[in-house]
C-alpha positions in Angstrom: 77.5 -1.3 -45.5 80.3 -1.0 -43.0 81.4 -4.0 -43.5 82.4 -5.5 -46.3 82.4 -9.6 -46.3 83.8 -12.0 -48.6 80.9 -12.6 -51.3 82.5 -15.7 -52.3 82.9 -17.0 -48.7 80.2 -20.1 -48.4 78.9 -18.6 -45.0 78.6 -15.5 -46.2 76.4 -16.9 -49.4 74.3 -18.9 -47.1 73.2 -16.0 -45.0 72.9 -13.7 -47.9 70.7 -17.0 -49.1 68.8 -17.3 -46.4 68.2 -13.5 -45.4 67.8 -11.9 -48.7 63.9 -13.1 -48.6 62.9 -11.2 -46.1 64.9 -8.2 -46.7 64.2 -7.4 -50.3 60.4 -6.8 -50.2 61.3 -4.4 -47.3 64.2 -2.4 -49.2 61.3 -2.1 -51.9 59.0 -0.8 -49.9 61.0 2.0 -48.0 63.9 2.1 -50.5 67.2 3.4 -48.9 65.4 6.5 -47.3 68.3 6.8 -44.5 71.3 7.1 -47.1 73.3 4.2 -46.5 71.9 2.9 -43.1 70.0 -0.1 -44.0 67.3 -0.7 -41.8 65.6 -3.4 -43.0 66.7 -5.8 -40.8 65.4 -3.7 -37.8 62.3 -3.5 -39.4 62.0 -7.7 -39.9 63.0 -8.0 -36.4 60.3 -5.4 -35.3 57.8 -7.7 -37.2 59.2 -11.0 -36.1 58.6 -9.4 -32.3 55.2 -8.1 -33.1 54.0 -11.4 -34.6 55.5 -13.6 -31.3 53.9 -10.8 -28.8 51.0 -10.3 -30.8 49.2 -12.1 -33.5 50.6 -16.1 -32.2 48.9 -15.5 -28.4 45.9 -13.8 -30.7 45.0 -17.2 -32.4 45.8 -18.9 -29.3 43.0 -17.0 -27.4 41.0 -18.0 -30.5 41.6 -21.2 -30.8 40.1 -21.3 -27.1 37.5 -19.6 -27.5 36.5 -21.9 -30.3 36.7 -25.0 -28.1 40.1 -26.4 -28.9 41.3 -26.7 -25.6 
Protein backbone atom coordinates (compact mmCIF):
# COMPACT_ATOMS: atom_id res chain seq x y z
CA UNK A 1 0.00 0.00 0.00
CA UNK A 2 0.96 3.54 -0.24
CA UNK A 3 -0.05 4.27 2.74
CA UNK A 4 0.73 3.02 5.70
CA UNK A 5 -1.86 3.64 8.78
CA UNK A 6 -1.60 3.05 12.27
CA UNK A 7 -2.80 -0.77 12.86
CA UNK A 8 -3.40 -0.05 16.29
CA UNK A 9 -5.36 3.15 15.69
CA UNK A 10 -9.25 2.21 16.65
CA UNK A 11 -10.48 3.77 13.29
CA UNK A 12 -8.23 2.18 11.50
CA UNK A 13 -9.23 -1.42 13.09
CA UNK A 14 -12.84 -0.61 12.59
CA UNK A 15 -12.56 -0.07 8.86
CA UNK A 16 -10.11 -2.88 8.41
CA UNK A 17 -13.21 -4.67 10.49
CA UNK A 18 -15.69 -3.69 8.54
CA UNK A 19 -14.06 -3.89 5.00
CA UNK A 20 -11.97 -6.88 5.25
CA UNK A 21 -15.27 -9.04 4.36
CA UNK A 22 -15.72 -7.99 1.27
CA UNK A 23 -12.25 -7.67 0.23
CA UNK A 24 -10.71 -11.05 1.04
CA UNK A 25 -12.90 -13.39 -1.06
CA UNK A 26 -11.91 -10.93 -3.90
CA UNK A 27 -7.93 -10.94 -3.22
CA UNK A 28 -8.63 -14.81 -3.38
CA UNK A 29 -10.04 -14.88 -6.39
CA UNK A 30 -7.69 -12.60 -8.49
CA UNK A 31 -4.70 -12.72 -6.11
CA UNK A 32 -2.38 -9.70 -6.46
CA UNK A 33 -2.17 -10.05 -10.30
CA UNK A 34 -1.23 -6.14 -10.67
CA UNK A 35 1.95 -6.31 -8.32
CA UNK A 36 1.20 -4.20 -5.45
CA UNK A 37 -1.92 -2.27 -6.86
CA UNK A 38 -4.74 -3.67 -4.96
CA UNK A 39 -7.81 -3.50 -6.77
CA UNK A 40 -10.19 -5.10 -4.95
CA UNK A 41 -11.90 -2.39 -3.71
CA UNK A 42 -12.56 -1.16 -7.34
CA UNK A 43 -13.84 -4.33 -8.09
CA UNK A 44 -16.48 -4.28 -4.82
CA UNK A 45 -17.41 -0.95 -5.89
CA UNK A 46 -18.00 -2.15 -9.56
CA UNK A 47 -20.33 -4.78 -7.96
CA UNK A 48 -21.94 -2.55 -5.50
CA UNK A 49 -22.86 -0.28 -8.80
CA UNK A 50 -23.92 -3.11 -10.89
CA UNK A 51 -26.20 -4.57 -8.17
CA UNK A 52 -27.95 -0.72 -7.54
CA UNK A 53 -28.15 -0.23 -11.59
CA UNK A 54 -28.97 -3.66 -12.26
CA UNK A 55 -30.26 -6.58 -10.29
CA UNK A 56 -32.39 -4.09 -7.37
CA UNK A 57 -34.66 -2.36 -10.46
CA UNK A 58 -34.63 -6.15 -11.88
CA UNK A 59 -36.66 -7.56 -8.93
CA UNK A 60 -38.49 -4.39 -8.85
CA UNK A 61 -39.90 -4.97 -12.39
CA UNK A 62 -40.59 -8.42 -11.06
CA UNK A 63 -42.15 -7.78 -8.17
CA UNK A 64 -44.66 -5.83 -10.55
CA UNK A 65 -45.11 -8.00 -12.88
CA UNK A 66 -46.13 -10.44 -10.11
CA UNK A 67 -48.87 -8.16 -8.80
CA UNK A 68 -47.20 -6.52 -5.93
CA UNK A 69 -47.91 -3.15 -6.81
Amino acid sequence: SWVSPDPYNPIVRFLYVVTEPAFRPIRRLIGYRLGPIDISPLIVILVIIFTQLFLIKSLIKLGYKLGGG
